[in-house]
C-alpha positions in Angstrom: 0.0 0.0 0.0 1.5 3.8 -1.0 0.3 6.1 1.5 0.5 10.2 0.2 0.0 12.8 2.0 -1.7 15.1 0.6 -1.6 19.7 1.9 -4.2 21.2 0.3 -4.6 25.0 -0.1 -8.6 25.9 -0.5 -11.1 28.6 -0.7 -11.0 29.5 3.4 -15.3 30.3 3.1 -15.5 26.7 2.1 -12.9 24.4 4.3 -16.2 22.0 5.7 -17.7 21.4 2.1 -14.2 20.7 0.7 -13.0 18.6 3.0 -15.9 16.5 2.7 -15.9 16.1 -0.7 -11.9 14.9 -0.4 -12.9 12.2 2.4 -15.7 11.1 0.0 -13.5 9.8 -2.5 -12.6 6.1 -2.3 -8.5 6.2 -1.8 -9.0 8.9 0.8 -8.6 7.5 4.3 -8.7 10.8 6.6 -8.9 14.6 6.2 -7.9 17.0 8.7 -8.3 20.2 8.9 -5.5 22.0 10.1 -3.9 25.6 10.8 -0.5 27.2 9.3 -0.1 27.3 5.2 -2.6 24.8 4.2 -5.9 24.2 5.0 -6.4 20.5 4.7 -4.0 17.7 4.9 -5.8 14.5 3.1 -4.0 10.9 3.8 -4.5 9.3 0.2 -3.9 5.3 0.4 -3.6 3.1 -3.0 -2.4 0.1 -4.3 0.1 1.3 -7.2 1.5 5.0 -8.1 0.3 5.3 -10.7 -3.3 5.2 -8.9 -2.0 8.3 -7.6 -2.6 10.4 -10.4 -5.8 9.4 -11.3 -6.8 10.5 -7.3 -4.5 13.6 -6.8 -4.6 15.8 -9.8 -7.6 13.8 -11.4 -9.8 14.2 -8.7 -8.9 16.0 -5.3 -7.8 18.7 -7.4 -10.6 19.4 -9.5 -13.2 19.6 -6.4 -14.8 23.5 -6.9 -12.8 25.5 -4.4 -9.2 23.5 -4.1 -6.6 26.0 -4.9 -3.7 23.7 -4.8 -2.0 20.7 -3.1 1.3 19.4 -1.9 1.8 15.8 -2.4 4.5 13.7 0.0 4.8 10.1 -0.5 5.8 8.2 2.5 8.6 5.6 2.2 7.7 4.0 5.6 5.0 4.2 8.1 5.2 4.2 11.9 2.9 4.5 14.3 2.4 3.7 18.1 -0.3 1.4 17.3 2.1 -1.1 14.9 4.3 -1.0 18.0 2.0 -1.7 20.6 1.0 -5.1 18.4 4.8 -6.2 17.6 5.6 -5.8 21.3 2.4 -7.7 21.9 3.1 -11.0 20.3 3.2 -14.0 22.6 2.2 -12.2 25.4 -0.9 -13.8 27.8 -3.4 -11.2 29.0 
């Protein structure tokens, strides 16, 4: 699985409509919405990169109102919640 994450830049009088329309789409896992330069930061999970494309400038960008994104692709994930299972195995309750 590629995970992207996505900043988006949007028109500020419509952050709630937008950012529902991005967590609508089917390769979009989360949207937050978030202070600083961007507005919204969408997490964008699909099988190949090339799926990519057809989600990030084919469709997140062409929702009325997104101004522009930032795309990052992750080379690994970690999170407390993968580390909590690995340190789990073989351990009795």
């Amino acid at each position: 699985m590629i995970t992207a994450i996505v900043l988006i830049k949007t028109s500020v009088d419509r952050i709630p409509e937008i950012a529902e329309s991005i967590a609508a789409l089917d390769s979009v896992s989360e949207v937050f919405s978030v202070t600083g330069t961007y507005d919204l930061i969408a997490m964008v999970r699909v099988a190949r990169h090339d799926d990519l494309a057809d989600v990030i400038p084919g469709r997140i960008s062409k929702i009325p109102g997104v101004e522009g994104t930032d795309t990052h692709v992750a080379f690994r994930t970690y999170s407390q919640h993968d580390l909590e299972a690995a340190f789990a195995i073989g351990l009795d309750s």
